[in-house]
Structures are given as structure tokens and as C-alpha cells.
N, C-alpha and C positions, 0 to 999 in steps of 0.2 A: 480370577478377579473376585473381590468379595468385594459384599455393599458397606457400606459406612453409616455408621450407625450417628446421626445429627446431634445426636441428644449426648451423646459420650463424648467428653470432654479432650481424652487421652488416645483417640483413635488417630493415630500416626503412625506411619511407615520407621523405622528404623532410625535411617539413612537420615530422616530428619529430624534428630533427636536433640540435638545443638541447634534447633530451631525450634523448640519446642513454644509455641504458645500460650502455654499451661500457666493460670495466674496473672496474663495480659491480657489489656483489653485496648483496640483498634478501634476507632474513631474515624469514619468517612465523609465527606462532606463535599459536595460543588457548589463554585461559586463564580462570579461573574456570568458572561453570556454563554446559556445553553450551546451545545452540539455534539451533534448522534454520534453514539458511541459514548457517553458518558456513562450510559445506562449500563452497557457491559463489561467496563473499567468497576463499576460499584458491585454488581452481580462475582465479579474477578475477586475485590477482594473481602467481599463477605463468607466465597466459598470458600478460598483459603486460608481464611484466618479459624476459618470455623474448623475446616481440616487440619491445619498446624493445633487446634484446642484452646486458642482464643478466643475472646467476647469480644464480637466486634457489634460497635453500635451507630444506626445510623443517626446525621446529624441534618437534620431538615432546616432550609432554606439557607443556608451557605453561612455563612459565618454570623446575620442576626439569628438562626435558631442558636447556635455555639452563646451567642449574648444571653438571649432569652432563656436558653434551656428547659426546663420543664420537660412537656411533652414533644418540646420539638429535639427531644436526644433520647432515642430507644433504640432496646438491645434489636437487631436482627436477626433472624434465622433461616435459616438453607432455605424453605421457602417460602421466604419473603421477597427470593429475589428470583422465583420461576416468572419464565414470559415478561423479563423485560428486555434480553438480549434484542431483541425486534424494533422495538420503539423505544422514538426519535427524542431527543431533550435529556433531562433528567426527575428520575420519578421522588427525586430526594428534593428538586426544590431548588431553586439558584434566586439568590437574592444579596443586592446591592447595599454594604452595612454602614453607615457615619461610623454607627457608636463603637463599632472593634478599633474605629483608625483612633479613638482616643484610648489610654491606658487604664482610664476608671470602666470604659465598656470590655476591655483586653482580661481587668481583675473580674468582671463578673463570670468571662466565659474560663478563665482557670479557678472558679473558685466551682463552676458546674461541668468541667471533666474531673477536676481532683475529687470530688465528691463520688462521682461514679466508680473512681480508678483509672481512667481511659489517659494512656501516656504516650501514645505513639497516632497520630495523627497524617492522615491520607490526604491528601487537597487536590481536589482536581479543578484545576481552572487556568485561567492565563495570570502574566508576568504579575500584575495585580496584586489579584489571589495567593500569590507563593510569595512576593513579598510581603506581603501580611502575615502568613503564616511564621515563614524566618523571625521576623521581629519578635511574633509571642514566643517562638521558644529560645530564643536568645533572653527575653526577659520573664521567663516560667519561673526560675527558683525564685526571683527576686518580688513574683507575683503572690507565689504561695505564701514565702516571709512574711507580706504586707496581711490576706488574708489570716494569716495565723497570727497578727497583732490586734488586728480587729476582731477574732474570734470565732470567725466565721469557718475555718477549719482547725483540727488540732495540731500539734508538733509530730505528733508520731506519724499524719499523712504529709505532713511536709518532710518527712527524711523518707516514707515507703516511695513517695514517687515524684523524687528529688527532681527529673529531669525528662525532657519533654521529647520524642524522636517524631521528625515531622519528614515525609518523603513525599513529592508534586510529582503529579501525571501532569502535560499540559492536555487542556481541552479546550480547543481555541477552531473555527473554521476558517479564518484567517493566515493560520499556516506562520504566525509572526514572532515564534519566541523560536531566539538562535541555541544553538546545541542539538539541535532534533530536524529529523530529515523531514519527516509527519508528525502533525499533533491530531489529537483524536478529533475528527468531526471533517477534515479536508476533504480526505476522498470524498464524504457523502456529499459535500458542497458542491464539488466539482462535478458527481454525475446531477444535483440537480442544475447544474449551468448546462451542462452540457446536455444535457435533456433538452431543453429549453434552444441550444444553439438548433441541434440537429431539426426541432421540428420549425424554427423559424427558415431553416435555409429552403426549406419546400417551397414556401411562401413568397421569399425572397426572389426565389429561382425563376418561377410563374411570372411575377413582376417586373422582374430586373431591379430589384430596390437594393438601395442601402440602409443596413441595418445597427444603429448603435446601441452595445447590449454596457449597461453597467453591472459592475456586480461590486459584491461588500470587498471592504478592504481599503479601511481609513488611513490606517498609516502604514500597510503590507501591500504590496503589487503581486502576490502569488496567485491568489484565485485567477486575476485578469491575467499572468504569462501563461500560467499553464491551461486555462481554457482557449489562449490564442493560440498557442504550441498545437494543442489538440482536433483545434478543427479549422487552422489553418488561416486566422484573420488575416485580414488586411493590413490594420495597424492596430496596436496596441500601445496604452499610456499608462503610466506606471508612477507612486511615488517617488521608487527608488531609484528611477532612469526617467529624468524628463524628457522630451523631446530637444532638439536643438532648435535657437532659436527662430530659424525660417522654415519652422516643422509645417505652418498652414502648405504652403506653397507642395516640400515636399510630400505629404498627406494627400494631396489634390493628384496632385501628376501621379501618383501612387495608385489611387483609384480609377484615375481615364484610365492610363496604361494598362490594367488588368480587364476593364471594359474590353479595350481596343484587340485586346486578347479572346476576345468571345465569352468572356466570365460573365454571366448574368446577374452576380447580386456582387455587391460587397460586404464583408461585416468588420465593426470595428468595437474592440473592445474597451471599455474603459473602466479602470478600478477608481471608488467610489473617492477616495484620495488622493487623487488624480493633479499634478502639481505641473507648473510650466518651470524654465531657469530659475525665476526670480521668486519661486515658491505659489505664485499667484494659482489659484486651481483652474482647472481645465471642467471644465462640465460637459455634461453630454450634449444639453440643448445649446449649449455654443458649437461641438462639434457638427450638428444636424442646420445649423445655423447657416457654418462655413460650406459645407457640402453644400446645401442647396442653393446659395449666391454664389461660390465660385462654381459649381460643376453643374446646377439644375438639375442634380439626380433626387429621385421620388426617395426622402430617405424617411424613417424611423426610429424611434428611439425606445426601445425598452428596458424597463428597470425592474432587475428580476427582485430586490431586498429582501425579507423574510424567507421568502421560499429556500432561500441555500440553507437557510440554518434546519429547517424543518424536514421530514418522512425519514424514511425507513435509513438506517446504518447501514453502509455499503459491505462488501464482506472484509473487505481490507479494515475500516475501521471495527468491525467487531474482532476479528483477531489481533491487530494491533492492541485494543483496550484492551482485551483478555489475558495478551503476551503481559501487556504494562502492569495491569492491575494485581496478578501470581509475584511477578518481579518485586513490587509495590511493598507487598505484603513481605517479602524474602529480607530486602532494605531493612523496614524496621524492626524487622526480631533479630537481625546481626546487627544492629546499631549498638552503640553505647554510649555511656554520657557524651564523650569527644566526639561521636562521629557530627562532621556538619552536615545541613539540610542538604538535599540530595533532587534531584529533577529524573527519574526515569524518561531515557529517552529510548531515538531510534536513530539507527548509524547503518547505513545500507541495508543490513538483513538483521542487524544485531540488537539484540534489549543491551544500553550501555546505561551506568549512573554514573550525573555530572553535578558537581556544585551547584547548588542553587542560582547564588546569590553570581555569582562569575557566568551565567546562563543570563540572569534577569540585568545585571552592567551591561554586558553585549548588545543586549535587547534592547535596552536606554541606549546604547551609542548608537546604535542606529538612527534611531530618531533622532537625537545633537548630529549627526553627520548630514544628513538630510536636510535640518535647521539653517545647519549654517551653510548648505550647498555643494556639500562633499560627496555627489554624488555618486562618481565611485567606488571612494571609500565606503558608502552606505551597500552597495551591491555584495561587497567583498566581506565586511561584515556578517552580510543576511547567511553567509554562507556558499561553500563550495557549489550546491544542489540551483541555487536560486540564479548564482552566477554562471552554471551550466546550462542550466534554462533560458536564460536571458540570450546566451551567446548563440545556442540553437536555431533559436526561433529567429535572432536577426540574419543566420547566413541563410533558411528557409524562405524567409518571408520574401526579402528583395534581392532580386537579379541584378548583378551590374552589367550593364552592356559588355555585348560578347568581346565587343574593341579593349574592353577593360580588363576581360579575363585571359590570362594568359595559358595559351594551351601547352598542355601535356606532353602529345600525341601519343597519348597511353586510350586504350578501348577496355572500358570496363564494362562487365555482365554482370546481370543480377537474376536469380532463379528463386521460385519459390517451389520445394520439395516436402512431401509429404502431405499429411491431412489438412484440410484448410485449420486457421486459427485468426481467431477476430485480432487485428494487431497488426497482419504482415502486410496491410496495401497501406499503411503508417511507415511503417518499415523501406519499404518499397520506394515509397517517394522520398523521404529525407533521403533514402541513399542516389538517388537519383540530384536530386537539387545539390546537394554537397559535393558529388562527383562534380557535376557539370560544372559547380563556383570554382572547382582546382584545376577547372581545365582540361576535364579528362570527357572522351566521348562516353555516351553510356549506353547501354545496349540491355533490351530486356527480352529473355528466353522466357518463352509458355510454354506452360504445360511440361513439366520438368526435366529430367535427364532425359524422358523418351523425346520432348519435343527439342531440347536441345540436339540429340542424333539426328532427327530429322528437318534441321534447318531453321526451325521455329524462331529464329533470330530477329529483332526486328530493333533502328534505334531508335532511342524514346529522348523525349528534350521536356525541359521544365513544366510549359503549360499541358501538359499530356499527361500530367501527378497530382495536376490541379484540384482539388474535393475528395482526395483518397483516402486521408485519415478517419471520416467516419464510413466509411465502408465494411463491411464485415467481409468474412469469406477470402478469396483469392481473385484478385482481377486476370493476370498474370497466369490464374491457374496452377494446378498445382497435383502430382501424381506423387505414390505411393512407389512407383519403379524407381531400381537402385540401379549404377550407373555400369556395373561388373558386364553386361552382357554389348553394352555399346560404347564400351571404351575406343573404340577405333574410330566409329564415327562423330564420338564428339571429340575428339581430339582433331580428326579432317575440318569439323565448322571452328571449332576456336583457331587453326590455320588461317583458313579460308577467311575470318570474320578479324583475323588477328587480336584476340583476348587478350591482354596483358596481364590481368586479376580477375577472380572470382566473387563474388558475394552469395553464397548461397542461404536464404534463409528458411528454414524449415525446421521439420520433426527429427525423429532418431533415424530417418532415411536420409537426410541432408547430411547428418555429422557421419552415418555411414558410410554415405560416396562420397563425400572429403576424404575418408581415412584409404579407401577406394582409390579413388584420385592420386592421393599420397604413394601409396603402393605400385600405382601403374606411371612411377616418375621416371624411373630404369627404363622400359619402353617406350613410353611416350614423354617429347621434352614439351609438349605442348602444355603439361600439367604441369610442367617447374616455373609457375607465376606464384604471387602471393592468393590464398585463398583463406577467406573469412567466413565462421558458421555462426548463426545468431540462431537460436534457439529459440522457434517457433510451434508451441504444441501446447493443446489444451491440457495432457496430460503432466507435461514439467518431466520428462522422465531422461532430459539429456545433461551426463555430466558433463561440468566444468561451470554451471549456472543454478544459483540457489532459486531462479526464478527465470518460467520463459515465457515468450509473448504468446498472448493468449490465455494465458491460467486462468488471471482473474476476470477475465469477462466469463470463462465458464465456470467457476464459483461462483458468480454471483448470481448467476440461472437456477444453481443447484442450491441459493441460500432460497434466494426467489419463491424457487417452487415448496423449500422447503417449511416456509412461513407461512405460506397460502396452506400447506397439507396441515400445518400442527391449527391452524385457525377450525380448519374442518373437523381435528380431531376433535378440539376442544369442545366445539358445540356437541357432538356423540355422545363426549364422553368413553372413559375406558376403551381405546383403540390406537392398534400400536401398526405403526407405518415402517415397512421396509422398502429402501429407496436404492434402487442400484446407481452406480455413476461407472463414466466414461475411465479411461485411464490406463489401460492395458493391464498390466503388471503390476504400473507403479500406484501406492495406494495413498496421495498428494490429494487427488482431488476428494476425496472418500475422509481423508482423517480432516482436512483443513474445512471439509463443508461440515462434517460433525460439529468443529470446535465452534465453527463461526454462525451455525443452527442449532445449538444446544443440544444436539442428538446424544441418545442414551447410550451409543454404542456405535462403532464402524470396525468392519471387518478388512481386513485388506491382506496381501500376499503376503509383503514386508515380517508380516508377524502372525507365524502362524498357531491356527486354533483349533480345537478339537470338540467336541460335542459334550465333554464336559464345563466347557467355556458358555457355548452354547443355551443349556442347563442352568449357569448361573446369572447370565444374562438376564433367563428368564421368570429365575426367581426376583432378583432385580427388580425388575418391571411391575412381577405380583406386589411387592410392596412398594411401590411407589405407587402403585394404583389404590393403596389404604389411607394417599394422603390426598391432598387437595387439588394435585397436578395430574388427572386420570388422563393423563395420554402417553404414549413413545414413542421415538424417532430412531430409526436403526438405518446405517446407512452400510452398504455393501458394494467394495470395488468390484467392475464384473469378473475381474481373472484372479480373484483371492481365492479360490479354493476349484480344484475341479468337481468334488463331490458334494460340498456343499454349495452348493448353488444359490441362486434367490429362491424357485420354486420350491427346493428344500427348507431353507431357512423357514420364509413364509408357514409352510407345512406344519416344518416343527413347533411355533412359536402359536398358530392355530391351535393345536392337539394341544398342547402342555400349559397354553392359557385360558383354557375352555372352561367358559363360568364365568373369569376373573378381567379377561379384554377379550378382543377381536383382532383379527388383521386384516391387514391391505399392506400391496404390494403395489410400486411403482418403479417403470422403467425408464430413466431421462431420457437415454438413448443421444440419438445425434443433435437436439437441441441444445445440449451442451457446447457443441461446435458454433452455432449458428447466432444469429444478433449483430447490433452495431458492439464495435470495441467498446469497452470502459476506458472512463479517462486514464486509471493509468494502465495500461495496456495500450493505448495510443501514441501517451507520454511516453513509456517505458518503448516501444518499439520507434518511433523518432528518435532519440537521444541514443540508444543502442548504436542503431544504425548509422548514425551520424560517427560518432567513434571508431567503428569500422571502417570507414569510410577516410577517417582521417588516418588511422593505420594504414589500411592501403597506398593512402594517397604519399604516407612519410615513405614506405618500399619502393615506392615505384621512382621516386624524387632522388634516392637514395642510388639508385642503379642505371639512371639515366644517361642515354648515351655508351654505356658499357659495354652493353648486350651481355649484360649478365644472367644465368640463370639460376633461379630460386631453387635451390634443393635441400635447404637447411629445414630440420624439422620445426623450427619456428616460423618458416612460411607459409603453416596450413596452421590455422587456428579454430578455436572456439573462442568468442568474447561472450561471457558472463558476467554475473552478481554474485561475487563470491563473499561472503560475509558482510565486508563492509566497502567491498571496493570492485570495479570493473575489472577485470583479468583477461589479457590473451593469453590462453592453454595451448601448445601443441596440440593435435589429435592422438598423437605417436603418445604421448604421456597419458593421456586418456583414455588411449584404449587398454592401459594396465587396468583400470580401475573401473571397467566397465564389466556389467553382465551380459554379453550378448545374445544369450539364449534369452531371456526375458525381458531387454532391452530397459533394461537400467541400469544408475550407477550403484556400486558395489555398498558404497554408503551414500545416506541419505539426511542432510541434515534438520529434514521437519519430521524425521522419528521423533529428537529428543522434546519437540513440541505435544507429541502425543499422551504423555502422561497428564499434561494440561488439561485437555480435551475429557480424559478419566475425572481425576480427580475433580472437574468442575460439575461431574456426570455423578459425584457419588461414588467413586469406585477408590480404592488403594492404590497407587500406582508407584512405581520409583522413578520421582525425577529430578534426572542428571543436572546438578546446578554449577556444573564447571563452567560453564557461561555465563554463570551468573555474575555480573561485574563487580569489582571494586570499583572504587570511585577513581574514575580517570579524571584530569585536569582539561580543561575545553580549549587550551592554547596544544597539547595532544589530540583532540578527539578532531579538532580544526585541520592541522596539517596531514593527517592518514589521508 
């Protein structure tokens, strides 16, 4: 790896040579309402435009500096945009314009990028924003002509920069523009809701209160579904889904009932947008009204407002902006005159570009669907994601009486195997509720394969799931022992206990004794049921899942700590922090908390290094300590090297910076495992599991009455996130493509993420842009 020289215009890699930069100049600018993460979408692509050898300039206060110009449009440089990845808003400035939405304020701001040269144009903001933007450059040539009749430019910059490339990140905490799974700023919103959920149910609990939490979300119900998915409300009220019209009555009986259950508080959420049938709003202190005249329960009303949009960028939203803002930057130096305005979004795991303007219609229909009470056309609209949410959380939330449910007489188990991971008693319970809604008994083993051999069986029923979502850890328990040595006796308890399916959710020891399982079918027919592996591990190190429950709450420990060390360095000065992370083998959490901590460097197994690496790291460092950012962040998987260790590294980096920094060495260790879930890690293990659950539930439904037995190798699965879609994998095909001496998959798709991580670091990298999209159509990116 060599360093990159800021100042040189033509330092590019090869490979991105038909993306050359060279002679353009990028224009960034946020606009509408602030949210975190916007900061490291503009940090994204100021580094990369600077590394393709473009000028990119920043544009202060959103589209009036674009009016104004002057001083509010300057060049940027590498660092100018140190030490914002952390902090929350935008350090560019977001502000509300009249004068662009008329065409004489539209000619002032093309007559002050045409004068600079600035032709390709960044907009991060919501539906708004990007509609504004489209319009100027649909009417750019036609602005410059006018401009160059008044004299205000000449002819020869009206032919240099004929045509205007404009490409939108949404950044919205709202979650409300369709085509995109996440806009930058949700997660952070959601863990400050959910911050805020978890320490009121203390309180709530103590008391026996009912609690009414509103949060933002005028014409979008996402913050309120997915904070009620997460931590298990009561009831939740939504624009996109109003209640039916005898919702009081049901609302009521809804709360004694879970009283009468021994529940001590209730909480009920409400988005700020909050709408009955007849579109009339729903308010909080109506619903705190109704509580306390029909039920005389002690209730409360909190309104959390500003706080969602405000502190720290969660890690998800710093790599998502980071992903967006490279992408961003890629869009307009392959644009050409035809290409139309373009929306970087997010599509299960994938960076996809979609149409602007067929993004920002969708987004209008929503609201006319809504308007006129189509409400769920308005759900089906908002998208697959929102519509998955919605269905979730209603088979979660309310039990029909047992008389209602019709049973199975199928006995399902659920086991959690390996390392604990904040995520799996989320997991746990949806599979539990969803079992039981289909009729199936359910049954939870402790303490895992070992306790399953030794009888650990025990069945579990709805209220018994009750508060599990913000739980960390494993309630259920949770062992490291793989199942090879006690095959006979758990094959005697799933007799004895008569198991019909499996759920096991765990680490690379669960997908292990699945494939285990699988093998011992020939001797034991106890194991020919359908069996489900959901991938639960802080490291992410099991194939068939681009993402496992758990990861991101232990990223976000490891960005945590990692923002508190770089605040200590700062004040020192000159001192370079090597940080070990969890992870085995696989070097996920190690590159993904570099990209999303700004670290100067991570070492990991995936890709190995040698001490002339080592060496140029360290030179690296010496000159970055000659400019204005005198610290470093080096982050080390612990099983990337046997010889070079952290005490080594450390060592080395001591010796060979002597005079110029200092080190310190930090071990996260098993912190990284430990905390309540993050939202989505909560989200993400709920909906998983639910899915499994419904798979199982289609096998079992499917062979009823048969007495068939499962021996097909589609009976033992893994369900993941495989690019842009859930996947049940065979394990029998997965374990082609497994490492099992180092307990990972053979490939790994947040390698090709890693050159990100460099390049935003200052370093040369080569990165693979076969992902990079063409513009897909959103009546496509809809139906996948």
C-alpha cells in the first residue's frame, strides 16, 4: 500500500482510468432536515473525488449558499473533511431555499457553479431536495443560454459545460423516500428511540404505568413500526395503517389483557402523523385521555422530537453513507449528457441506482394514497420492507384466542448454539409467537446440544417471550458444544419430546450441528424433520448470510469505543491507537469498524501481510502526523496473523515512530458480545426468525397426516441476506463453500467493501466496481 499524495491531481489506480476525475469538478451540498450520517456521505465523497483527481467543492447551507455563492461554495480538501465521520447533522449547513424554487433564483446558482466549472452535482436530502435538484438540471443548458445573453458568462463556458450530472443520496430520518431500504440517518433515529424506550420501561415496570412514546414521522409510520417491532409495544398507530374504526375499544381490551397477564407497564407508540379512517389525527394526549377514562391506568406521555434527529451516527448509518457517498461519486464521472438524475440507494445488502424522479412519483403516491384513504395501497407502495414490518409486528403483537387458533399437532424446538450475540432472545421470541399463531406447540431447549442430550426440554407459550427483545445475551443459554458426541441422546429426547422441526439459532457451531444432524439422517430418522439455521454471531463468519444477528450491536461497541479513543488522542496529540476486535478468523468486524471509525488501517486474516506492509503503514502515519490530524487508529482482527500479534504490532509501531507519535494498545475483548441489541439487530433477528418460522411452518403443513419423512437436502437450511433477498441454502451446498479449519466462508462479500475503507484512509486500493449499478428501473428493483 502506498500513501496518496492530496495535493496530486492524477493519483489514481489504473483500473480507474475511464473514471478519471481529471478536469472535473463535484459540487456537494445538504439540504432539507439534518440527519447523522450526512456528515460521512460528504467526508465519502470529497475523498473520492479527490482520489479519482477531481475538485470537489463544498456548498454551504443547501441550496441558498448554491443561490448566494460567494463564500458559501469552496474548494475542499482531504482534510477538511477529518473528524466528521462522528458527528451528528451536517457540518456543510442545511438550509430551507424560496429563492431556487423560482427560475431567476435557479439562474443565479448556474451562473455560480458555471463560473467555478462545478458540473456534476451531489444532493443529499429528501424527495424535496432531489426534486429541486432534477428540475435545474433539466433546465441547465437552457439557464446558461440566458446567462450568456445577459453577459454574465461567455459562449465558450456555455459549450465547456454544456450539461449538468446531478446524482441524490437520500438523507432523511424518516425512512419515507421509496426505492431504498434505509436513508441515511434512520438507524441513528431509531437507536435514539430506542434508547429512550429501554430506559423508560424501568420506570414503567416499578410503577405498573402506561407509557405513550411519539416519535417524528409526519407523513412516514417507519420510526413508530420499527420501534414497536423492537421492543415489543402494545399498540402502535401509523399514517400508512390506521387503526380500524372501533380501534378505542380494541386498544383497551388489548392493554387489560396483557395486564391480566402479569405485564406491568404498557407502552404504546405513536408516529407524530398519526391518522384515524377518516384521516382525522390521532394524538398522544387523546390516547393517554382514553387510557385513563376507560382503564384508570397511571399513564404517560412522552415526546421524544428533536432528539431522534440529533448525537452520534450509528455504525450502520456511517457505512451506509460511506458505501452511498464512493457510489455517488462513481454515478457522476460515468454519466453523460443522456444519463437521467439517479437516487443511490439501498436494496437488501446492495448499493443500487434508481431514477430519480420515478423514486420521488412513488413517494408522492404515497401520500395521494393516503389522502384519499387507500390505505393499503399506501403500505404496498412504501414498499416490500415496510410492508414486512407491518405484517410482523401484527402476528407478534396480538394473540387470537387459542379457540381461534387451529392446531398443528406439530412440536417445535428452538435452541440457541454457540457464543451468546445481542439479537438471539429477539429471535427467540418471534419464533416462538409465530409458532404458536400456526398452531404449532413450541418447545425451548437450554443450554444447547449438551442441554438438549440431557433433557433440558422445557414448553414455552407467548407470555413466557414477553420483554425479550431488548435483552442482550442468551436467556435460553447458549454452549459452544457441537452435537457429534451426543447424537444418540438427542435423537432419544426429540423421540421422547416428539420434535417435528428444528430452529436452531446460533454461531458457526449451530450451522455445524445442522450439517451434523444432516449426516447422522441414515442412523437416526429422528433428524429427518425440517431444520432452520439463522445465523447468530457477533463475528458474521457463517456462509449463506451477508449479515448475522448480532454483528451490528458489536460494531457499534467497537465504533463506540472507537470515537471515545480517537477524542483522547486528539487532545495528546501525535498518538496512534492499536485496537484488537473479536471475530475469529473472519476479519468483518475488524475492516467494517475501520471503515465506519475512520481507522488508518485494519489488519485481518482474509488478506494477508507482511512487515513490509507493516513498514508502510508506518510511514503512512509519520506523514500524516505533519498535517493537522496528529493521531491514528489501527484496528487488528485477533486471529489475522499468528506472528504478528497486537504486542507485536504495538512494539513495532513504538520503535519505528519514536520521536514522531506514541502508542497505545487496546483490547475490546468480550465487550464486544455484551449490551442490549441495537435496533436493527432486534429488527433484523424478529423478521429473520419469523420467516423461518413460516418455512417450517409451510413443511410441516405440506406432509401432514403422511408421516412423511424429511431427507431431502432442502430440509436442513440456512436462511440469510444474500445480497438483496432472504435465501433458504441447503447446508449440504454450503458446506462446498466453507472453510472449516478457520471457520469461514471461502468468500466473503465485505472484502470488496475494503478498498473503501483504504482509499477513504489515503491509501491506493483496487476497487472492484462490478457492483457498481447501472440504473435499474424501480418497477424492477420493486418486484426482486
Amino acid at each position: 500500500m502506498s500513501d496518496l499524495d492530496s495535493s496530486s491531481s492524477s493519483a489514481y489506480p489504473k483500473y480507474l482510468e475511464h473514471l478519471s476525475g481529471d478536469g472535473k469538478a463535484i459540487g456537494v451540498l445538504t439540504s432539507g432536515g439534518d440527519a447523522q450520517g450526512m456528515n460521512a456521505a460528504v467526508r465519502a465523497v470529497v475523498r473520492m473525488g479527490i482520489y479519482t483527481g477531481a475538485k470537489v467543492y463544498f456548498i454551504y447551507e443547501g441550496y441558498q449558499g448554491l443561490v448566494d455563492g460567494g463564500s458559501n461554495i469552496v474548494e475542499a480538501k482531504w482534510d477538511c473533511v477529518s473528524s466528521i465521520l462522528q458527528v451528528g447533522g451536517t457540518i456543510i449547513g442545511s438550509a430551507r431555499c424560496k429563492a431556487f424554487r423560482s427560475r431567476e433564483g435557479r439562474l443565479k446558482a448556474a451562473c455560480n457553479l458555471a463560473r467555478l466549472g462545478i458540473t456534476n452535482l451531489c444532493v443529499i436530502g429528501g424527495d424535496g431536495s432531489l426534486t429541486g435538484a432534477n428540475l435545474f438540471r433539466k433546465e441547465w443548458s437552457g439557464l446558461l443560454e440566458e446567462l450568456a445573453r445577459n453577459g454574465d458568462i461567455d459562449n465558450d463556458t456555455v459549450q465547456k459545460y454544456s450539461y449538468l450530472n446531478v446524482v441524490g443520496m437520500v438523507g432523511s430520518i424518516d425512512n419515507d423516500f421509496c426505492g431504498t431500504d434505509m436513508t441515511i440517518g434512520t438507524d441513528s433515529a431509531l437507536h435514539r428511540i430506542i434508547e429512550v424506550v429501554d430506559a423508560i420501561m424501568t420506570t414503567a415496570q416499578s410503577h405498573q404505568r402506561t407509557f405513550v412514546l411519539e416519535v417524528m414521522g409526519r407523513h412516514c409510520g417507519y420510526l413508530a413500526l420499527v420501534s414497536a417491532l423492537t421492543c415489543g409495544a402494545d399498540w402502535v398507530f401509523l399514517p400508512e395503517s390506521p387503526p380500524e374504526e372501533d380501534w378505542e375499544e380494541n386498544m383497551c381490551l388489548k392493554l387489560s389483557e396483557n395486564r391480566a397477564r402479569k405485564k406491568r407497564l404498557n407502552i404504546i407508540i405513536v408516529s407524530e402523523g398519526a391518522i384515524d379512517m377518516q384521516n382525522k389525527p390521532i394524538t398522544s394526549e387523546k390516547i393517554k385521555e382514553l387510557v385513563v377514562k376507560n382503564l384508570g391506568f397511571d399513564t404517560r406521555v412522552t415526546i421524544l422530537g428533536h432528539v431522534q434527529r440529533g448525537g452520534t451516527p450509528s455504525a450502520f448509518d456511517r457505512i451506509l453513507a460511506s458505501r452511498m457517498g464512493v457510489e455517488a461519486v462513481i454515478a457522476l464521472l460515468e454519466a453523460t449528457p443522456e444519463t437521467p438524475a439517479c437516487v443511490v440507494s439501498l436494496r437488501g445488502n446492495q448499493a443500487v441506482r434508481l431514477p430519480l424522479m420515478e423514486c420521488v412519483q412513488m413517494t408522492q403516491d404515497v401520500q395521494k394514497a393516503m389522502d384519499e384513504r387507500r390505505f393499503k395501497e399506501a403500505v404496498k407502495l412504501r414498499g416490500r420492507r415496510f410492508e414486512g414490518n407491518l405484517n410482523t409486528y401484527k402476528r407478534l403483537a396480538i394473540k387470537l384466542p387459542d379457540e381461534k387458533i387451529v392446531k398443528s399437532n406439530c412440536n417445535v424446538a428452538v435452541i440457541n448454539v454457540g457464543a451468546p450475540a445481542a439479537g438471539m432472545n429477539a429471535a427467540v421470541r418471534s419464533a416462538v409467537r409465530v409458532g404458536i399463531a400456526d398452531g404449532h406447540k413450541m418447545f425451548a431447549i437450554y443450554d444447547g446440544f449438551e442441554g438438549f442430550a440431557n433433557g433440558q426440554i422445557k414448553e414455552i407459550g407467548w407470555a413466557d417471550v414477553g420483554g425479550w427483545t431488548g435483552q442482550g445475551g442468551s436467556i435460553l443459554g447458549t454452549k459452544r458444544t457441537l452435537p457429534g458426541k451426543y447424537l444418540e441422546k438427542i435423537a432419544e429426547q426429540m423421540h421422547s419430546h416428539s420434535i417435528n422441526a428444528l430452529l436452531i439459532i446460533g454461531g458457526f457451531e449451530g450451522y455445524h450441528g445442522a450439517i451434523m444432524l444432516s449426516e447422522a439422517r441414515n442412523n437416526h430418522e429422528e433428524f429427518c424433520i425440517p431444520i432452520c439455521v439463522l445465523p447468530a454471531t457477533i463475528s458474521n463468519d457463517i456462509p449463506g448470510s451477508d449479515i448475522s444477528i448480532g454483528c451490528d450491536t458489536a460494531l457499534n461497541v467497537i465504533v463506540e469505543t472507537c470515537d471515545r479513543i480517537k477524542q483522547s488522542a486528539s487532545g495528546t496529540k501525535r498518538r496512534v491507537f492499536i485496537i484488537e476486535t473479536m471475530g475469529g478468523y473472519c476479519g468483518y468486524l475488524a475492516n467494517m469498524g475501520a471503515l465506519a471509525a475512520g481507522a488508518d488501517a485494519a489488519y485481518i486474516f482474509e488478506e494477508p501481510f507482511d512487515i513490509g506492509d507493516l513498514q508502510s503503514n508506518v510511514v503512512h502515519l509519520t506523514e500524516k502526523m505533519k498535517t493537522s490530524i496528529q493521531r491514528g487508529l489501527v484496528l487488528r482482527n485477533e486471529s489475522c496473523s499468528v506472528n504478528y500479534t497486537t504486542d507485536f504490532i504495538y512494539q513495532l509501531y513504538s520503535e519505528e515512530g519514536k520521536g514522531v507519535f506514541d502508542c497505545r494498545k487496546n483490547v475490546l475483548g468480550h465487550m464486544q458480545q455484551g449490551g442490549a441489541p441495537s435496533p436493527f439487530d432486534r429488527n433484523f433477528g424478529t423478521k429473520i426468525s419469523a420467516k423461518a418460522m413460516e418455512w417450517i411452518s409451510a413443511k410441516l403443513k405440506g406432509s401432514q397426516g403422511t408421516g412423511k419423512k424429511f431427507v431431502s437436502d432442502d430440509s436442513i437450511c440456512v436462511l440469510g441476506i444474500c445480497k438483496r433477498d432472504l435465501l433458504f441454502q441447503p447446508v449440504a451446498e454450503l458446506k462446498k463453500v466453507t472453510d472449516f479449519e478457520h471457520r469461514i466462508p471461502k468468500e466473503q462479500w465485505w472484502l470488496k467493501l475494503r478498498p473503501i475503507m483504504k482509499i477513504l484512509a489515503k491509501y491506493e486500493a483496487s476497487y472492484d466496481m462490478s457492483d457498481s449499478g447501472k440504473l435499474e428501473s424501480l418497477q424492477h428493483h420493486e418486484e426482486l
